[in-house]
C-alpha positions, 0 to 999 in steps of 0.5 A: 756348553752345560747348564751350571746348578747349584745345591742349597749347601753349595748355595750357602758356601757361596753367600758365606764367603769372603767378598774376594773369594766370592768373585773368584768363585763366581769366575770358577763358576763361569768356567763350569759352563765349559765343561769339558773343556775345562782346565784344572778339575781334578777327579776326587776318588774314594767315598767322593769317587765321580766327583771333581774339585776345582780350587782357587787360593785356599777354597774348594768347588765340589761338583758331578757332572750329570748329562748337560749339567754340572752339579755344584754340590759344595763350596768351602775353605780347605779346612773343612772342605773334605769332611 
């Protein structure tokens, strides 16, 4: 188990997100905990290299994973998510 932190940006995506979304993330969020044993993080690579994403529906959780803890550093809707 790892301790889970989230970026004030990270924090913002969340507030902002519909009431749906934000229960799914919040799940998504859970399963971070168990990192490494963790399903369907996918590594990002160029500018983003060292970085995850883990999705659900049409919204993205970005994160790092440093030591025992793992870094959510953005939550968004795909759109925009990669800008």
């Amino acid at each position: 188990m790892v301790t889970v932190a989230l970026t004030p940006e990270a924090a913002r995506g969340l507030e902002d997100l519909p009431l749906v979304m934000h229960a799914r993330v919040l799940s998504l969020l859970e399963r971070l905990a168990k990192w490494p044993a963790l399903s369907g993080a996918k590594p990002l690579t160029g500018p983003l290299a060292g970085r995850y994403r883990l999705r659900t529906g049409d919204y993205r959780v970005q994160f790092r994973v440093e030591g025992h803890t793992v870094i959510v550093e953005k939550i968004g809707h795909r759109d925009r998510f990669y800008e």
